[in-house]
One Martini backbone bead per residue (centre of mass of N, CA, C, O) as a GRO file, in nm:
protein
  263
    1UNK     BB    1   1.631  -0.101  -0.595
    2UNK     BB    2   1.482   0.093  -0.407
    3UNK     BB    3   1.192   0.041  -0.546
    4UNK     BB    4   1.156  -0.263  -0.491
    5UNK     BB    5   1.179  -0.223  -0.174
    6UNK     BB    6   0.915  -0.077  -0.171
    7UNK     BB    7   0.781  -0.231  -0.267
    8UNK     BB    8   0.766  -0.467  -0.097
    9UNK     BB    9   0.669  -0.315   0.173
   10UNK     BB   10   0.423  -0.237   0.061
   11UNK     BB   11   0.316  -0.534  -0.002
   12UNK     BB   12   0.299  -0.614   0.331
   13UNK     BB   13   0.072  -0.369   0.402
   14UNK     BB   14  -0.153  -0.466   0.201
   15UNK     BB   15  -0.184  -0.757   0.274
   16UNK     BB   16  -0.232  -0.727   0.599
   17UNK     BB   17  -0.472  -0.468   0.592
   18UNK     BB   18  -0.695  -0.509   0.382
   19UNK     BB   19  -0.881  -0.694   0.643
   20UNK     BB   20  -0.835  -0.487   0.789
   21UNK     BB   21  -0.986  -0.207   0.970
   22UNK     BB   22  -0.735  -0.010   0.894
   23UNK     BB   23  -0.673   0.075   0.612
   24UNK     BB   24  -0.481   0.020   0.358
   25UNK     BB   25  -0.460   0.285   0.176
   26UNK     BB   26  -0.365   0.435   0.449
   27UNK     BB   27  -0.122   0.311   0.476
   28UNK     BB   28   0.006   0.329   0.227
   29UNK     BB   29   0.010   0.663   0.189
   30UNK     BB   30   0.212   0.668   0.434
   31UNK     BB   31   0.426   0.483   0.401
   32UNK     BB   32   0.503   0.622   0.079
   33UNK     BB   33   0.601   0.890   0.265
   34UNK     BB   34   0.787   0.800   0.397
   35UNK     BB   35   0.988   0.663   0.174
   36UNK     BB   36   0.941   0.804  -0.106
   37UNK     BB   37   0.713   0.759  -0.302
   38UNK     BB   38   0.718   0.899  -0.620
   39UNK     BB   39   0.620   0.758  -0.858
   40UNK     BB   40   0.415   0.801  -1.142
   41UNK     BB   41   0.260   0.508  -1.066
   42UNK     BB   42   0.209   0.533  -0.770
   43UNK     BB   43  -0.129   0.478  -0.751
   44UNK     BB   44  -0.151   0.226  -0.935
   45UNK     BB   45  -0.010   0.056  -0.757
   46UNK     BB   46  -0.179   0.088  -0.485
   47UNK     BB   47  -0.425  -0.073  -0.662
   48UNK     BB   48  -0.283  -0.333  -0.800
   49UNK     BB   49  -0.175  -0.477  -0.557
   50UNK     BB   50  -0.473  -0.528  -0.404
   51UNK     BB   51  -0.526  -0.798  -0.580
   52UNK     BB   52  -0.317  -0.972  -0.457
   53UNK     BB   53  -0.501  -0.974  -0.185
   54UNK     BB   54  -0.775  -1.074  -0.360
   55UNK     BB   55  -0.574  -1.334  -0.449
   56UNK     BB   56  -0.645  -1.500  -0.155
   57UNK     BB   57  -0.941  -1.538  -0.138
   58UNK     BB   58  -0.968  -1.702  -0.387
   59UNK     BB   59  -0.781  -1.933  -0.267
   60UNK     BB   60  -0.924  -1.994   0.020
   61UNK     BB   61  -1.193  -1.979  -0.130
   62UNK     BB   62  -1.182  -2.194  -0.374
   63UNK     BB   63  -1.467  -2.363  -0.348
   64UNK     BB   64  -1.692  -2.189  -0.328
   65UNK     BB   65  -1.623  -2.032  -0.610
   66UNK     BB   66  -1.677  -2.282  -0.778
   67UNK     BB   67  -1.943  -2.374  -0.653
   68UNK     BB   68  -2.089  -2.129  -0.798
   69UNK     BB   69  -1.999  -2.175  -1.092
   70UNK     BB   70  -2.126  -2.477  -1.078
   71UNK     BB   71  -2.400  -2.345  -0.966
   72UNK     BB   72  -2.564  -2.136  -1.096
   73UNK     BB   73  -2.811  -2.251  -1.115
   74UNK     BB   74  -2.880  -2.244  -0.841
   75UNK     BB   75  -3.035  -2.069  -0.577
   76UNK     BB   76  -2.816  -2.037  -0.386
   77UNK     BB   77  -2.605  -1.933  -0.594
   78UNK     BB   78  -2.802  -1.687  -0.694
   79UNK     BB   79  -2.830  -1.528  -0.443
   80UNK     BB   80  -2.552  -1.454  -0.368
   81UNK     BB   81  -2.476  -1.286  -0.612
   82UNK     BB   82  -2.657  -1.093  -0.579
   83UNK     BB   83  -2.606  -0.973  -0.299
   84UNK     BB   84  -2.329  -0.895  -0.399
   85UNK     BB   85  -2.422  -0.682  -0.589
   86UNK     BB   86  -2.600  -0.519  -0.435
   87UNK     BB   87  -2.312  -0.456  -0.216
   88UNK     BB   88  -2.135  -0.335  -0.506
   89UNK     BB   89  -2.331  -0.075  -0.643
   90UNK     BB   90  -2.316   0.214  -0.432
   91UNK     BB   91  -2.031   0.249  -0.487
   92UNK     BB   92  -1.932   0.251  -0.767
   93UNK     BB   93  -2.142   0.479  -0.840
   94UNK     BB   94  -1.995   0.670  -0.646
   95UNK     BB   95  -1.679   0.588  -0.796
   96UNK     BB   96  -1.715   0.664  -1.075
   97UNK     BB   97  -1.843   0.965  -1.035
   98UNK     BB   98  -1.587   1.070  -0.811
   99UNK     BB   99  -1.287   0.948  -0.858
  100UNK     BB  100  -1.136   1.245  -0.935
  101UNK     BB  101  -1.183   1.398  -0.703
  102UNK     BB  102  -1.096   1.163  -0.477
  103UNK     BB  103  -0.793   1.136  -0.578
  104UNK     BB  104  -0.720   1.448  -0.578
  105UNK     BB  105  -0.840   1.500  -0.260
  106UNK     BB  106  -0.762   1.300  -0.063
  107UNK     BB  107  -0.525   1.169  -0.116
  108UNK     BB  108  -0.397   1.234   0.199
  109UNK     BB  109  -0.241   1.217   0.476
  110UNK     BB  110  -0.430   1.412   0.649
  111UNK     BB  111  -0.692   1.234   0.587
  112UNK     BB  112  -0.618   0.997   0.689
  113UNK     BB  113  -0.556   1.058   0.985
  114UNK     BB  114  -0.838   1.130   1.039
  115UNK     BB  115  -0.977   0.862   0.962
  116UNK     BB  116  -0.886   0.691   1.141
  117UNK     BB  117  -0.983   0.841   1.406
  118UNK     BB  118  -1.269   0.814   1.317
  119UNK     BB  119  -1.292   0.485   1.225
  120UNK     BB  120  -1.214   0.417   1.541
  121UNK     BB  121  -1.454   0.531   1.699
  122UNK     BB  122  -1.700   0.397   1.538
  123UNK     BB  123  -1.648   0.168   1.597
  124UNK     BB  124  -1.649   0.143   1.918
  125UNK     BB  125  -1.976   0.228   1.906
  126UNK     BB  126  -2.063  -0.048   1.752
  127UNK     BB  127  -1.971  -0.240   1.950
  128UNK     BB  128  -2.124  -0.136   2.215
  129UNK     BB  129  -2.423  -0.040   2.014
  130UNK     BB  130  -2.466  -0.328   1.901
  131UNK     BB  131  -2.700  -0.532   1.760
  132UNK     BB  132  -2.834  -0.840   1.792
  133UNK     BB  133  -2.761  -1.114   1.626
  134UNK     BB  134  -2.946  -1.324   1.351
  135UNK     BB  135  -2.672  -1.375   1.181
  136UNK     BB  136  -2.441  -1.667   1.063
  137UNK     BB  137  -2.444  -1.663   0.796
  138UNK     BB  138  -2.440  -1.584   0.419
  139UNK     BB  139  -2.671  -1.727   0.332
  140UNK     BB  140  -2.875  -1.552   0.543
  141UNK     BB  141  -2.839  -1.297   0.377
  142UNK     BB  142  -3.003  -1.058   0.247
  143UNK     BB  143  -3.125  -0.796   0.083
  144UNK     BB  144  -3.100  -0.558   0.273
  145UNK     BB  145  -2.862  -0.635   0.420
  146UNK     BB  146  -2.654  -0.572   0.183
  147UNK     BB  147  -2.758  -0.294   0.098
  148UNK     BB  148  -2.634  -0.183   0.368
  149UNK     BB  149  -2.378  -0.254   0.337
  150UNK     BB  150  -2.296  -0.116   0.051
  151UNK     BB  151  -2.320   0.146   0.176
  152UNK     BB  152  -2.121   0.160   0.428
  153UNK     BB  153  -1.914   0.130   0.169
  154UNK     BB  154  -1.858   0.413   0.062
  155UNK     BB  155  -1.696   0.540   0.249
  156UNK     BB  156  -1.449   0.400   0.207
  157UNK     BB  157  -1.352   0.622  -0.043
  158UNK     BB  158  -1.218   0.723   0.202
  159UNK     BB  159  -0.918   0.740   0.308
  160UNK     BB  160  -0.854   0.580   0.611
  161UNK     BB  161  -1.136   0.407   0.668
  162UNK     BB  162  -1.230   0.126   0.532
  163UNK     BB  163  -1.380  -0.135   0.360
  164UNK     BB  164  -1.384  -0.332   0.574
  165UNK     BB  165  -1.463  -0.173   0.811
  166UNK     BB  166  -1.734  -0.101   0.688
  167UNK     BB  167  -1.835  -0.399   0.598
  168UNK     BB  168  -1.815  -0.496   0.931
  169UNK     BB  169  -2.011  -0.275   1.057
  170UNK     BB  170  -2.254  -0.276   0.840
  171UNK     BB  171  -2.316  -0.604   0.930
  172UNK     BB  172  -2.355  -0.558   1.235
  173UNK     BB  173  -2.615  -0.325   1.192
  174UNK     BB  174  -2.772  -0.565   1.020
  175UNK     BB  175  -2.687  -0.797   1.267
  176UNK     BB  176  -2.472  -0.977   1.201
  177UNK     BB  177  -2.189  -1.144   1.266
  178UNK     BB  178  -1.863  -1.158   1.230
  179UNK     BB  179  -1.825  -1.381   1.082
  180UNK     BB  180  -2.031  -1.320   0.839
  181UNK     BB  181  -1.924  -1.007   0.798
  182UNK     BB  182  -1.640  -1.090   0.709
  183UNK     BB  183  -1.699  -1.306   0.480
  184UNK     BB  184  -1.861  -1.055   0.317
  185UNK     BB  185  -1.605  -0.876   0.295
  186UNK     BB  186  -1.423  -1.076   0.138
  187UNK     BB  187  -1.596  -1.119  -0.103
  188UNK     BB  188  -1.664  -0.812  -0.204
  189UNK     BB  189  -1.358  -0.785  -0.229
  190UNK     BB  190  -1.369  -0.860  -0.527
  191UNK     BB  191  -1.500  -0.675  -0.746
  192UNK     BB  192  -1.386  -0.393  -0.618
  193UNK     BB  193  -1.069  -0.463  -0.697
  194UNK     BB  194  -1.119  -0.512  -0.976
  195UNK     BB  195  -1.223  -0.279  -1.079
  196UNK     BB  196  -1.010  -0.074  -0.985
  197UNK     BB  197  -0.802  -0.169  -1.123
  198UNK     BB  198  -0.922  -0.194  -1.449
  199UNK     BB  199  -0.940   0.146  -1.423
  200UNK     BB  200  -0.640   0.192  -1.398
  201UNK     BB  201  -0.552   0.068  -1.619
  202UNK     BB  202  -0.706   0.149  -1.858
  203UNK     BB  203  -0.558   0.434  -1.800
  204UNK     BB  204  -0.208   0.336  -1.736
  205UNK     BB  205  -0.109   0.105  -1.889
  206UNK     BB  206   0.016   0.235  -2.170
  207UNK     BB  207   0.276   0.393  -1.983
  208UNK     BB  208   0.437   0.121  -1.911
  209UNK     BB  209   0.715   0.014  -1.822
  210UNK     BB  210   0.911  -0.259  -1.766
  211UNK     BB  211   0.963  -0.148  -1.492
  212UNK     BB  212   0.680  -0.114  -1.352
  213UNK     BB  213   0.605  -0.379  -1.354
  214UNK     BB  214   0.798  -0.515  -1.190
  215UNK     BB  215   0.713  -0.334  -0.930
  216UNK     BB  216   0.421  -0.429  -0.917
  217UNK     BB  217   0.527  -0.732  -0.933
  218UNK     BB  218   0.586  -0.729  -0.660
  219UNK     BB  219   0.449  -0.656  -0.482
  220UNK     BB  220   0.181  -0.839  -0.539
  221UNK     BB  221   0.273  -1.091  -0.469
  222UNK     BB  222   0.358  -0.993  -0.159
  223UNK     BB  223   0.053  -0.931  -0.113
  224UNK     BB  224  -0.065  -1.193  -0.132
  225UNK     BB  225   0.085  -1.355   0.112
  226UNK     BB  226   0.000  -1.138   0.343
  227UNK     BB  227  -0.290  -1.204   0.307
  228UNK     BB  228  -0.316  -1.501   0.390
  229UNK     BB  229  -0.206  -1.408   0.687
  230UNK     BB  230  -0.481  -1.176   0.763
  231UNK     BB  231  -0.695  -1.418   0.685
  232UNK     BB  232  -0.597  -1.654   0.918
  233UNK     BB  233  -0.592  -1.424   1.140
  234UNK     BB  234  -0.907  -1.307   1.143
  235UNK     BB  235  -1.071  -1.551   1.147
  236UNK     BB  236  -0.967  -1.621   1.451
  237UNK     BB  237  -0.998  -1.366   1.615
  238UNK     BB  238  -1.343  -1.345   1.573
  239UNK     BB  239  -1.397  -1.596   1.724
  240UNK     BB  240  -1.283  -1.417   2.040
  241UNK     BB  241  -1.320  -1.105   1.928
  242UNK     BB  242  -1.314  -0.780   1.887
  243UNK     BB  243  -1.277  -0.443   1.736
  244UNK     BB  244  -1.128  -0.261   1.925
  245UNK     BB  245  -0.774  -0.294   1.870
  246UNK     BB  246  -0.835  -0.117   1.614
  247UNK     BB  247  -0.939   0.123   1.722
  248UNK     BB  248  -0.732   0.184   1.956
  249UNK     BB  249  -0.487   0.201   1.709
  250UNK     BB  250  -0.680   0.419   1.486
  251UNK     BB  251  -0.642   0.646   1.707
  252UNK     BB  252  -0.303   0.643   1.764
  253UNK     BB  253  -0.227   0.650   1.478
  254UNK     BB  254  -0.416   0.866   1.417
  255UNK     BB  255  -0.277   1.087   1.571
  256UNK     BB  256   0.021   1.081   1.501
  257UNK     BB  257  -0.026   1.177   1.255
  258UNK     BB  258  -0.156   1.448   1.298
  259UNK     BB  259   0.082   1.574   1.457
  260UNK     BB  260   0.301   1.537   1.225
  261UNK     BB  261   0.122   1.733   1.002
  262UNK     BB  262   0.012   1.933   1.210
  263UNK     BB  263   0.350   2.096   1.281
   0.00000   0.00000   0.00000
């Protein structure tokens, strides 16, 4: 039962930070060393529940995403597709070339520590000096723009980050507006997490027990309906403020948690 309550806490925690630029995977990390989470599945959970929050997109998008599907001969719908490949591929092949590296050599909390409050100054600095907006809407970023935030999403690949923090922050310095920036940060986190996902199963599907399943299967859906809560929430948000109280969260959150480690 003990397992189930940390799946269920630890679902909370992936699906309202997924879509925060406070970095999620850097989050689930934290959670685990603290909860005492090291279950031999504890990587591919923390991989797997993130589909959770990623099929809330699905569904809170889910006109736009038909609309795609169902109008793919058409050039608007064409362009967007692309857009998205242009801006998943960057990443993609630099965390499949080095993904048993990061995986093996930075999970670790004092690397999120770091990492949080480097991504705090980050965010702070590019608030403060980023370029003019030039783009409102999703439809009218370039494939230049795209190709930008995807490199951006690089950075990402390292826990702590934050793949939202890095492609809304990689879209502000692009011209993107937030609110543009957020929401092509959320289509993009679509094939990204899918692709992820599907290759930690494809690595370790095949020795999970039924009691594995539903540890998973626990997480999953309660990620699901926390991300609900978080694309409602960051929406909302965006639309009348800076991404500065996330900075100045994940230097704080992220200072306590490095006096935690190195002392």
């Amino acid at each position: 039962m003990t397992e189930f309550f940390h799946a269920f806490l630890l679902g909370i925690v992936e699906g309202f930070t997924e879509f925060l630029p406070i970095s999620s995977t850097g989050h689930l990390i934290l959670a685990g060393d603290a909860l005492g989470f090291h279950i031999p599945i504890a990587k591919m959970f923390m991989v797997v529940i993130q589909l959770g929050a990623i099929l809330s997109v699905c569904w809170l998008y889910r006109v736009r995403l038909f609309d795609v599907a169902l109008h793919l001969n058409e050039k608007k719908q064409q362009n967007f597709v692309l857009k998205i490949i242009v801006a998943f591929m960057p990443a993609a092949v630099i965390g499949l070339s080095f993904h048993h590296i990061i995986e093996e050599k930075l999970f670790s909390p004092l690397i999120v520590s770091i990492f949080l409050v480097v991504g705090g100054v980050a965010i702070a600095v590019i608030e403060k000096f980023k370029p003019e907006a030039t783009t409102q809407t999703i439809d009218d970023i370039s494939i230049k723009q795209a190709f930008m935030i995807g490199c951006a999403q690089i950075v990402s690949l390292v826990p702590g980050t934050s793949r939202s923090g890095a492609t809304i922050m990689g879209g502000m310095l692009a011209k993107l507006d937030r609110k543009a920036a957020t929401e092509f940060s959320f289509f993009l986190a679509i094939p990204v997490m899918f692709g992820a996902t599907f290759l930690d199963i494809f690595k370790y599907g095949t020795s999970l027990t039924p009691q594995d399943i539903l540890v998973i299967a626990v997480g999953f859906i309660v990620s699901f309906f926390a991300g609900l809560a978080s694309i409602k929430f960051l929406v909302k948000f965006v639309g009348s403020h800076s991404f500065m109280p996330f900075a100045i969260y994940r230097i704080l959150f992220g200072g306590a948690m490095l006096v935690y480690y190195t002392l």
